[in-house]
C-alpha positions as CSV (number, residue, x, y, z in Angstrom):
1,X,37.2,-23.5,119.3
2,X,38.0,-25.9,116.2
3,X,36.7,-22.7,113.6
4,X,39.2,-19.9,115.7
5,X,42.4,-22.3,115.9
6,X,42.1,-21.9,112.2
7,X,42.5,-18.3,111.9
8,X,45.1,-16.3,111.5
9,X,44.4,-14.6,114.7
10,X,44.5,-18.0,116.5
11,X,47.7,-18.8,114.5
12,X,48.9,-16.1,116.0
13,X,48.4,-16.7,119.6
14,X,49.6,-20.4,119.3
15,X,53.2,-19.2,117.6
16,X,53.5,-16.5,120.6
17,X,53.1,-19.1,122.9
18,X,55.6,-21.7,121.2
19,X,58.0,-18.5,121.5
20,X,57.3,-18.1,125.6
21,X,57.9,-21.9,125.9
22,X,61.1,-21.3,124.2
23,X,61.7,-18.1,126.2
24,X,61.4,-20.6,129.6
25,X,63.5,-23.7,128.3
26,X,66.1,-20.5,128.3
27,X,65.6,-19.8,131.2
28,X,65.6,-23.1,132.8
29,X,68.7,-23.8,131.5
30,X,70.0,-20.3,132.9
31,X,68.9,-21.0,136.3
32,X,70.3,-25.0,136.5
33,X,71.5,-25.0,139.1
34,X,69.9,-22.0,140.9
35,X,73.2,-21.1,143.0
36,X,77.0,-22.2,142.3
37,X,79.6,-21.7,144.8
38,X,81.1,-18.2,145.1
39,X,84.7,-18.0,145.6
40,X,87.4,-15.5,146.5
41,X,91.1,-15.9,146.8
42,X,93.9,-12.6,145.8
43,X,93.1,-9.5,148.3
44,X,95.2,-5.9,148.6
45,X,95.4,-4.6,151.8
46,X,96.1,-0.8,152.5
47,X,97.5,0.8,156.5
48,X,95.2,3.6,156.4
49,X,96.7,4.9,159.6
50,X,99.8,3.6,162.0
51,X,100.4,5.5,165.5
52,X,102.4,4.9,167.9
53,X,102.2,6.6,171.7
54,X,100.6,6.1,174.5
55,X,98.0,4.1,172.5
56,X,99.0,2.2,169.3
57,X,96.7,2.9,166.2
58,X,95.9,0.6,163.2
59,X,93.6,0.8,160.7
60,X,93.3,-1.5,157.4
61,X,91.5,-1.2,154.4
62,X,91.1,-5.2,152.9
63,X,90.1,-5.3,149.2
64,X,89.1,-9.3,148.6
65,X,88.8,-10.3,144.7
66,X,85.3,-12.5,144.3
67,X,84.3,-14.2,141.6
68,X,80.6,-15.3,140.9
69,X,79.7,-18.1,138.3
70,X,76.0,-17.2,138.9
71,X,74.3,-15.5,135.8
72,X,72.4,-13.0,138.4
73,X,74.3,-10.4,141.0
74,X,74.9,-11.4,144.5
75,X,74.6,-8.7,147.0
76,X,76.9,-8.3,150.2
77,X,74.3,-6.7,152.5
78,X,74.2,-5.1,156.1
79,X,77.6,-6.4,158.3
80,X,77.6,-6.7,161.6
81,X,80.9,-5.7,163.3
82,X,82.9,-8.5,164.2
83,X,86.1,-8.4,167.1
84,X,89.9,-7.8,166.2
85,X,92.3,-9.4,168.2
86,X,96.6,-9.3,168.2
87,X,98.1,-12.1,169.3
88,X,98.9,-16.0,168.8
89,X,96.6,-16.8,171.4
90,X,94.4,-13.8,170.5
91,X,94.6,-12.9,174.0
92,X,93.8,-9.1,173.2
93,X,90.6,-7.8,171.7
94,X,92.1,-4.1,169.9
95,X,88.8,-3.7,167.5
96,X,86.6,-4.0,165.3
97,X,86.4,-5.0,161.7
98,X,83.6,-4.0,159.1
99,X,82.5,-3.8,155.8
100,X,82.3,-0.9,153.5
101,X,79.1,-0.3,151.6
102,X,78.5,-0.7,147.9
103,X,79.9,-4.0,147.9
104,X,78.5,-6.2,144.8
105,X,79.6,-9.2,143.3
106,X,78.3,-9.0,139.5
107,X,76.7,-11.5,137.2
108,X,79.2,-14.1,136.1
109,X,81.8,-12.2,137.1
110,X,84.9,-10.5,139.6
111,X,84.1,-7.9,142.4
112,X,85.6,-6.2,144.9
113,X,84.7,-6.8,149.4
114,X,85.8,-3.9,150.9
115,X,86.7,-4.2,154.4
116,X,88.0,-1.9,157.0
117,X,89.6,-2.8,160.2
118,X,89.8,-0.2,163.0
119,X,92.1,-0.9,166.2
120,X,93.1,1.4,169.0
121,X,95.2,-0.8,171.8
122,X,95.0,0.4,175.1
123,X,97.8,1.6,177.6
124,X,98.1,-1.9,179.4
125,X,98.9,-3.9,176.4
126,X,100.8,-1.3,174.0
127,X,104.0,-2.0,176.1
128,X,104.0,-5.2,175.4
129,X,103.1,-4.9,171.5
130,X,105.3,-1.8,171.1
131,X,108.1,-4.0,171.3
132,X,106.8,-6.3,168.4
133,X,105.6,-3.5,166.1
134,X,109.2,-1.8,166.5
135,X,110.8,-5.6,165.6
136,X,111.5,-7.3,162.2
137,X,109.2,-9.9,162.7
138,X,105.7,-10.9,161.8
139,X,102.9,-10.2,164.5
140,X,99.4,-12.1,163.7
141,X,96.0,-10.7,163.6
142,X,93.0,-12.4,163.7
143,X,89.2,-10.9,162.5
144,X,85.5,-12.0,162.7
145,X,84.2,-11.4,159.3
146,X,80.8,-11.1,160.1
147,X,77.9,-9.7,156.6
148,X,74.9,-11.0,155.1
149,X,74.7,-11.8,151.1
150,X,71.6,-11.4,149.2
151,X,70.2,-13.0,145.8
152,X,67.2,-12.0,143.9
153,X,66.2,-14.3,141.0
154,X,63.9,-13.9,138.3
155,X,61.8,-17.0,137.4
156,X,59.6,-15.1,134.3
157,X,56.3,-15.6,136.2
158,X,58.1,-16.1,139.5
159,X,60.8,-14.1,141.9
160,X,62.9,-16.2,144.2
161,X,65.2,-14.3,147.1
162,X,67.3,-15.2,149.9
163,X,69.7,-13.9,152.3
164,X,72.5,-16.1,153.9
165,X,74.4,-14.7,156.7
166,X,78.4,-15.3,156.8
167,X,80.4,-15.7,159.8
168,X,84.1,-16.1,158.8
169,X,87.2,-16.4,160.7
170,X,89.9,-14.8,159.3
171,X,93.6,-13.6,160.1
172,X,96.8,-12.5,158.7
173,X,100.3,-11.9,159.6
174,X,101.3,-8.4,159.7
175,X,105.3,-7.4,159.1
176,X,106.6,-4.8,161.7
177,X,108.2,-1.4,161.1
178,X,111.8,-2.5,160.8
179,X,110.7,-6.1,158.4
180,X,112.5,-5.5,155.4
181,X,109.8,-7.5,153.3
182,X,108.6,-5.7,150.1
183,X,104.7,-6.1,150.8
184,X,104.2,-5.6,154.8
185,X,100.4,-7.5,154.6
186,X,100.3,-11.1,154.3
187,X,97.4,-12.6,152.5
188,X,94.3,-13.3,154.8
189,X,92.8,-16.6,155.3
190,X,89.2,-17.2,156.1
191,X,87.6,-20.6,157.9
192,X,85.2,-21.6,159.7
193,X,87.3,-21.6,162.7
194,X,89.8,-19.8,164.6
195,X,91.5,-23.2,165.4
196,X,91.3,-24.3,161.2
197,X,93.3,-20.8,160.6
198,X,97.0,-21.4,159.4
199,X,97.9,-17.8,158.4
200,X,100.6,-18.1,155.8
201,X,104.1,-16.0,155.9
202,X,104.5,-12.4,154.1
203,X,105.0,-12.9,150.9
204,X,102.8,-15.9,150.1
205,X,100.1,-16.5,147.5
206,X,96.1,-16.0,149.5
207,X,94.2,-18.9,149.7
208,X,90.7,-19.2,148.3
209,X,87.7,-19.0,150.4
210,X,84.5,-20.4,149.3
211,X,80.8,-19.4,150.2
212,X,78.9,-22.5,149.1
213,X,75.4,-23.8,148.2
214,X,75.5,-25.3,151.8
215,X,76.0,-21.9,153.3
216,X,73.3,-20.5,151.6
217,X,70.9,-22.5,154.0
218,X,70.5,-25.6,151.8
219,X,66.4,-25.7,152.8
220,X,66.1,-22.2,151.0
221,X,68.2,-23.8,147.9
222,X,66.3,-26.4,147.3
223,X,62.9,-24.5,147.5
224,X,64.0,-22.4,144.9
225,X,65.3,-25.3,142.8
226,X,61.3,-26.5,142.9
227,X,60.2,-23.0,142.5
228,X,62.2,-22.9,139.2
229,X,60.8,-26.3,138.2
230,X,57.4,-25.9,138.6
231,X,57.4,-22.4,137.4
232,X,59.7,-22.4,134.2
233,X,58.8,-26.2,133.1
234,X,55.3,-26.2,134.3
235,X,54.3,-23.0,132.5
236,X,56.9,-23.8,129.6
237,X,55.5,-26.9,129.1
238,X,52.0,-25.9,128.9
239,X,52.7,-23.2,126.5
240,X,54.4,-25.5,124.2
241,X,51.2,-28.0,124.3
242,X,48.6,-25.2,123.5
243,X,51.1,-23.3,121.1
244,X,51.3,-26.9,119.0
245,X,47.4,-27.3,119.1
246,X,46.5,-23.8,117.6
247,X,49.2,-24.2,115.3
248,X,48.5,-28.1,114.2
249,X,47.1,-27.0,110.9
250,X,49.7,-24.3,109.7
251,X,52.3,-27.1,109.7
252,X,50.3,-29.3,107.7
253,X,49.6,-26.8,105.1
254,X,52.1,-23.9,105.7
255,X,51.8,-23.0,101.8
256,X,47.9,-21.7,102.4
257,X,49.3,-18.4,103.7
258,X,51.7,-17.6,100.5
259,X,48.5,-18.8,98.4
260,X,46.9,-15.3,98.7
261,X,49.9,-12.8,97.6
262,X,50.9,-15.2,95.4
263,X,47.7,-15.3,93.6
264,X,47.2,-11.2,93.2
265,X,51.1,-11.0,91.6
266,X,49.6,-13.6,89.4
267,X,46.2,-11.9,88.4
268,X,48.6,-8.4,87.8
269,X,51.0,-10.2,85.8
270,X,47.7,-11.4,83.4
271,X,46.5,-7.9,83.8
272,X,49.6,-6.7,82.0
273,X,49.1,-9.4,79.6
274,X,45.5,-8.4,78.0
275,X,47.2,-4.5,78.2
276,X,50.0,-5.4,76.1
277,X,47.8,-8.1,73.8
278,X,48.7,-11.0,74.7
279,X,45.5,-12.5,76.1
280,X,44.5,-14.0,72.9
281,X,45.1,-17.6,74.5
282,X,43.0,-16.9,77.7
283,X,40.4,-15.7,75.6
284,X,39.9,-18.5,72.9
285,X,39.9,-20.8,76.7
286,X,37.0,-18.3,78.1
287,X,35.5,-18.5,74.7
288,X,35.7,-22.6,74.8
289,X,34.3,-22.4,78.2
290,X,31.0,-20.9,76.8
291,X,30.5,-22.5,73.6
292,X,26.4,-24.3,73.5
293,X,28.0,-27.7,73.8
294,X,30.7,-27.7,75.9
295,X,32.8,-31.1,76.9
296,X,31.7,-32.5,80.3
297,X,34.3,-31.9,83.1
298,X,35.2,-34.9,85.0
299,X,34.6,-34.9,88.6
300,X,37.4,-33.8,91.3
301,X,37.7,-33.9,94.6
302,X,39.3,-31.4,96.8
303,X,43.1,-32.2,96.2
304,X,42.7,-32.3,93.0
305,X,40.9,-28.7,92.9
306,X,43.9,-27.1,95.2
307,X,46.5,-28.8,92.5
308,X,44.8,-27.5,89.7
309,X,44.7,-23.7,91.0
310,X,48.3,-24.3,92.4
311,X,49.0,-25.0,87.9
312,X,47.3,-22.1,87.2
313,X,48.9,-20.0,89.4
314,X,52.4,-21.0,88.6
315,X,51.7,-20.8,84.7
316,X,50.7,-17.5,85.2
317,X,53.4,-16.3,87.1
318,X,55.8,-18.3,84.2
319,X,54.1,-16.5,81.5
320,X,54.3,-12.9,83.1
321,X,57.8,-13.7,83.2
322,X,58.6,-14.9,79.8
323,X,56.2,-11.4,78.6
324,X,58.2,-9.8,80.6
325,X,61.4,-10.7,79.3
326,X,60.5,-10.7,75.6
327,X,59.1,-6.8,75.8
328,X,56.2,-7.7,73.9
329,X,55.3,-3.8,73.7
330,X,58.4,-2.6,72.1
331,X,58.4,-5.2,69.3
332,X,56.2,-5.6,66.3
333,X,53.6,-8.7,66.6
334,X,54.0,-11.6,64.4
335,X,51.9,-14.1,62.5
336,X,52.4,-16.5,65.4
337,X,51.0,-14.1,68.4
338,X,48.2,-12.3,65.9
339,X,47.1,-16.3,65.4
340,X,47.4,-16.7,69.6
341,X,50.4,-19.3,69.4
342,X,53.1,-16.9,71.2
343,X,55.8,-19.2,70.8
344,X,58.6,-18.1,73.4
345,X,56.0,-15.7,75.1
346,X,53.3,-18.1,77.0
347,X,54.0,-21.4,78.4
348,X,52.6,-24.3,76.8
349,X,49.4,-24.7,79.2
350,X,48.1,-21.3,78.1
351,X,48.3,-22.0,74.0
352,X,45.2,-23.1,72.5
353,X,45.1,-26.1,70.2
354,X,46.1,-26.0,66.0
């Protein structure tokens, strides 16, 4: 295990798992916390149809405005028809109100609940009403809001989903034919309770509604807030331990891997030098090297062996540049190079001794 943590291959593996650990403290910090209130407030409402004769006709399309803070979609999912009633006292049940399909909220962002309400009111209580739809006044509807809201989250080795279902109250004040106010839909109101419900006068700004954590069955919130823990830390955090164990020796020594590529530019570069004639230096050195009587080398240990090459290396690549610069093949050679000083041309650790 020891020899393949040190090779590039295990290198390898150990910065690709550094990179999912960072890829899950993303994510954790995503998903903190796992569900955030939703919240709708302005709504548009449009008569779709208005009758009046022996039975009175109304039918209402409700557009609600929704914001979601959550960085994933939240779904408004099957609806189950809920009762419509006309009336203070809501003494007369004239419908039913559902909603549309396609209905979205998207991630961190506004959306649109489409609603539609359908009443027919019969023959024994249109005489009564007639008179209050054929009035200038404001007549008062109430609605069960009634739809289920789904979220699907994404955990990186884990999925996490709930449904919450939504049982509003909710009303609003309707102007009649003869109400001379501009918008004929007052805003509608949403609570828990019928009783709760103070529907607000044409004209006035909606108030927000709010479908919190609590709502979203609070037992299903907080399994998903140790589903996210467990599966984001626990998996991040053993991906940064074994990404930091395979890697432990390429941060001690991160220059090993520019050793290699630097050390071929290094051997071209003297390549070009003996070409062009300029290897009179390195050859009086290999010729020193082999002479019968050669002076004893003093010992070195490892460190010392790495700084020495690391010399070399960079006096080669400083003379290949100074050759370089000085176009050795396009002028003549003087006295100095034919004798191997190349003053100007070779740094001073590759000039042999007067």
């Amino acid at each position: 295990m020891t020899a393949w943590r040190e090779t590039a291959c295990g290198h390898c593996v150990g910065i690709a798992l550094l990179l999912y650990g960072l890829f899950n403290t993303y994510l954790f910090v995503k998903f903190t916390p796992v569900y955030s209130a939703t919240s709708c407030g302005d709504q548009t409402a449009e008569i779709k149809n208005f009758e009046i004769g022996e039975t009175i006709l109304v039918s209402l399309e409700i557009h609600v405005l929704c914001s979601n803070p959550n960085p994933y979609q939240v779904k408004i999912l099957k609806a189950t028809p809920g009762n419509v009633y006309i009336g203070e006292h809501r003494g007369t049940d004239v419908g039913v109100l559902t909603l549309l399909e396609g209905s979205a909220l998207p991630a961190e962002g506004e959306g649109l609940v489409k609603v539609l309400m359908e009443s027919e009111i019969s023959k024994s209580s249109s005489g009564s009403l007639a008179k209050k739809f054929l009035g200038n006044g404001e007549i008062p509807i109430f609605m069960e809001l009634k739809f289920d809201v789904g979220i699907d989250i994404n955990f990186g080795l884990q999925r996490f989903g709930t449904t919450a279902p939504f049982d509003k109250k909710c009303g609003m004040n309707i102007g009649a034919m003869f109400q001379r106010a501009a918008n004929k839909l007052g805003p509608m109101v949403c609570r828990d309770s019928f009783e709760e419900l103070v529907l607000p006068d044409l004209g006035e700004a909606p108030g927000p509604m709010s479908f919190s954590a609590a709502q979203m069955d609070p037992d299903r919130i907080r399994m998903g807030e140790r589903l996210k823990n467990v599966s984001i830390l626990g998996v991040g955090g053993v991906c940064y331990l074994v990404g930091f164990f395979l890697t432990y020796s390429l941060w001690l020594n991160p220059w090993h891997y520019f050793q290699w590529p630097l050390s071929r530019s290094v051997s071209r570069s003297v390549s070009r030098e003996f070409s062009n004639g300029n290897g009179l230096s390195l050859r009086r050195i290999l010729a020193r090297d082999r002479s019968p009587n050669p002076q004893p080398s003093p010992k070195r240990d490892g460190n010392g062996e790495r700084v020495q090459m690391m010399s070399l290396l960079t006096c080669g690549a400083f003379g290949w540049w100074n050759g370089s610069k000085a176009q050795p093949h396009m002028a003549g050679r003087s006295e100095s190079q034919a004798s191997g000083e190349l003053r100007g041309l070779q740094p001073s650790c590759l000039r042999s001794k007067a």
